[in-house]
N, C-alpha and C positions, 0 to 999 in steps of 0.2 A: 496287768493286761488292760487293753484300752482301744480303740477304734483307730488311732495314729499305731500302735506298736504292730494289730496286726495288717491292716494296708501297708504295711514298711515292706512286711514279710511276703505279700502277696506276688506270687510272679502264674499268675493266671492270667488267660483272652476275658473270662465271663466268670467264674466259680468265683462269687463272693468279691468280685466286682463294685457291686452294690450292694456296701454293708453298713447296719444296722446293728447298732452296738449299745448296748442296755448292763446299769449296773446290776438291776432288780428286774423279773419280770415271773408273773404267773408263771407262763409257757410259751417256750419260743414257738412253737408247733402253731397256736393259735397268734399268734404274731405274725406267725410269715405268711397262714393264710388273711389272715387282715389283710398284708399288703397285697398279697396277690389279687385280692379281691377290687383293692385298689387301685389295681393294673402294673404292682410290681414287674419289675423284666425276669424273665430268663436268668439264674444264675443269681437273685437278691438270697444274703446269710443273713440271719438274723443270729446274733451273739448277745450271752447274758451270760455275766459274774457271776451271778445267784439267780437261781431258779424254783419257787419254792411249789407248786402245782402242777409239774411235768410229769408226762404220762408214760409208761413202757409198754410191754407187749403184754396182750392180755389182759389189760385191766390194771396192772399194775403202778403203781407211783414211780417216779424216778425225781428224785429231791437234788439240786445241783447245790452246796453248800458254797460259801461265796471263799473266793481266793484260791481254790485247789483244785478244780475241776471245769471240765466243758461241756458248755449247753448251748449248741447251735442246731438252727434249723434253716435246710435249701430250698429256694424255691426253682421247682422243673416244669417249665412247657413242655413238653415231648409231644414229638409228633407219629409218637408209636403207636398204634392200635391198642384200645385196653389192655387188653389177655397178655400185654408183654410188659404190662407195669411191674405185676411183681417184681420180676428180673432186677429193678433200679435197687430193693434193698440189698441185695449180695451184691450189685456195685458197688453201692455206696462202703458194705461191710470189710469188703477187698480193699477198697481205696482208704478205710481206715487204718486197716493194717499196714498199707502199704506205708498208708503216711507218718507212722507212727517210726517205722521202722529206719524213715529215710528223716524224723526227726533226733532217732536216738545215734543214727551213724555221723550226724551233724554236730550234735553233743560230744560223741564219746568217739567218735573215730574207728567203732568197732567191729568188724565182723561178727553179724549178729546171728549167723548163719548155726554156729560154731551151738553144743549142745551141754549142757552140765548135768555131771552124771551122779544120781544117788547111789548111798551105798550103804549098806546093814549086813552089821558083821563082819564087814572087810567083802560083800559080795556086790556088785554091780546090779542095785533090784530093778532100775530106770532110768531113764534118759529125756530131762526134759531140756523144751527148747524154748533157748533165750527168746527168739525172735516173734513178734507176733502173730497166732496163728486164728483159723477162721474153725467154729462151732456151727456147721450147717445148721439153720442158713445165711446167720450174721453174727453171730454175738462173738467177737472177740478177745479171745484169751494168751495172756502171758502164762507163763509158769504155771498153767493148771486155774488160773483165776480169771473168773472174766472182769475184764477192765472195760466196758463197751456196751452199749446199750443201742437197739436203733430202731426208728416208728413212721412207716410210711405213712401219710394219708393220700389217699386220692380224692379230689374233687371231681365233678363231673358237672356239664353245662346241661340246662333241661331239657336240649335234642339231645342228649345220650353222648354228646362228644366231651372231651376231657377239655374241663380247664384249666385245672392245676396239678401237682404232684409236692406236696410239701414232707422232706424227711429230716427228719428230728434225728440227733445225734448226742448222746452224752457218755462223754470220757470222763472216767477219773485216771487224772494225772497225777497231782500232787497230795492226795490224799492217803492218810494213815492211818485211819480209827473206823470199821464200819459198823455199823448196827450190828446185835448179835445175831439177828435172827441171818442175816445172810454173808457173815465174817466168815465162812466154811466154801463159801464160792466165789465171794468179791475181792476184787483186787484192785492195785491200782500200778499205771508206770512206775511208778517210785518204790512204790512195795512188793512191786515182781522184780524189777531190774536193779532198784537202788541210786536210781539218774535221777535227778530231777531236771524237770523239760520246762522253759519257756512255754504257757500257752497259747502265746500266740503264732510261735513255732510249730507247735503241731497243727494248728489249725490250715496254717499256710500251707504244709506241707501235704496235708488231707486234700485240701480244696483243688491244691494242683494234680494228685493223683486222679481224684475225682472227676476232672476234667478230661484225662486221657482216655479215662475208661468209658467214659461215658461215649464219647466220641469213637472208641470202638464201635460200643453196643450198637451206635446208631447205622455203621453201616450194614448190620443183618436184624437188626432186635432182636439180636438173643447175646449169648455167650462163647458163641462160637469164637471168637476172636481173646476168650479173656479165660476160659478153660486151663490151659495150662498155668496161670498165674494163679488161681482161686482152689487148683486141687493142690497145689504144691502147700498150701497153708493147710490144706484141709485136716484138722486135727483126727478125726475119727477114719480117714483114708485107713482100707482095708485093716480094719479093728471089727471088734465085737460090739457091737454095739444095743441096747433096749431100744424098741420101737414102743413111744408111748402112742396106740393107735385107743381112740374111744369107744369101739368094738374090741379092745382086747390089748395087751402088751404082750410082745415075743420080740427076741433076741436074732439082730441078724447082719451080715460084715458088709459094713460099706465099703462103696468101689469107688465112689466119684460122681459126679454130678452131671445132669443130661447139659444142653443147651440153651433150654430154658428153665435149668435152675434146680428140677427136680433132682432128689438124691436117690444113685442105684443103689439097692441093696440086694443080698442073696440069703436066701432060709437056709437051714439044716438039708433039704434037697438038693442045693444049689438051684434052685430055680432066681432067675433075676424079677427085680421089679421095680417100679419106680414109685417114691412117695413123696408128696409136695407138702412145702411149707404151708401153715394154715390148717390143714387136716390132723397134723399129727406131731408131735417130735421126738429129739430122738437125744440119748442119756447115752452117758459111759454107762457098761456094766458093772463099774462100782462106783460109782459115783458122776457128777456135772460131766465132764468129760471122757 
């Protein structure tokens, strides 16, 4: 991978447009805001081989290991009112999947749609799907693993208006060995599906989803326009699911997701309710998913 192989693959107006391509780097996150600060455009990627101080949600590290995985970070003007930034992570996390999905049909020719079925004892226990699906309210998973990581920042100018939106991205792709402390939830394209992807194919392929959708959002700022694409992924759709709330944890079935992002859920009364990214999240009842 290299800044020629993926500008070859690029068929975007602006999504990574203006790209920045690094063998070694801290953090792309703090890289694109550098440039943005520098007056970066609308639409600069910032891409690194190897990432060894990248950040995930909550505090957590995200280590991009050089030659098997992607560490890119977008830089977004939007001219959306704050309160409608969130929304840009589950873009961004739809258009990973999307892209993902439209890099393995480009490989493999597949219908990924299509479902493999477990089985113990000779009985049918589950049904997983090949195809990549969305962990409200980004973290995307193959086969039960998450392969996908993703890290808004927002900047703001000192009248209170938005300057920047930088979102960080790391895929593992080509990767086969994880740490053990998270080898029970991690995965990668190659190790859910068995393909191995060009990365500068999926990035291409991301960056032009990402463009579509964005370009939805923008004509309501929400998700009004992108709802049925983002529930059809939605892994936990009308499942059981743990609400990890910091007032308490209780078990309750998602239904799908409001317009701006929020996930419905229903209690043991059936009563609905809505719970937002940041406050809370939300588990399989036996497990990640």
């Amino acid at each position: 991978m290299n800044k020629e192989s993926i500008a070859k693959k690029l068929n975007t107006n602006w999504a990574g447009r203006n790209l920045i391509y690094k063998d070694e780097t801290g953090s792309t996150n703090d890289d694109a805001r550098e440039l943005a600060q520098e007056g970066a455009p609308h639409g600069t990627l910032v891409v690194a081989d190897r990432q060894i101080t990248g950040r995930g949600s909550r505090g957590r590290s995200w280590e991009t290991p050089q030659g098997t995985n992607i560490a890119m970070s977008l830089v977004i003007r939007p001219d959306a009112p704050p309160d409608r930034i969130s929304m840009l992570t589950l873009i961004m996390g739809l258009s990973i999947a999307e892209g993902i999905e439209d890099a393995l049909i480009i490989a493999n020719d597949e219908d990924l749609s299509k479902s493999t079925k477990v089985y113990f004892a000779g009985q049918i226990i589950a049904e997983v799907r090949n195809f990549p699906q969305i962990k409200w309210p980004n973290d995307i998973v193959i086969a039960g693993k998450k392969i996908c990581g993703i890290l808004t920042e927002l900047h703001m100018k000192p009248d209170n208006t938005i300057d920047d939106v930088v979102i960080g991205v790391g895929i593992n792709v080509n990767m086969e060995d994880f740490p053990e402390d998270i080898k029970d939830i991690a995965g990668s394209i190659l190790s859910t599906t068995g393909v191995r992807l060009r990365r500068s194919q999926v990035i291409a392929c991301c960056m032009k989803r990402f463009e579509e959708n964005y370009e939805k959002y923008r004509q309501h700022y929400d998700l009004t326009l992108l709802l049925d694409q983002y529930e059809m992924r939605l892994i936990n759709r009308h499942k059981l699911v743990k609400v990890l709330d910091p007032k308490g944890e209780y078990e309750a079935i998602a239904h799908g997701i409001t317009k701006t992002g929020a996930l419905v859920v229903s209690n043991e009364e059936g009563e609905e309710f809505e719970i937002n990214a940041g406050e809370v999240s939300v588990r399989g009842l036996y497990g990640y998913t």
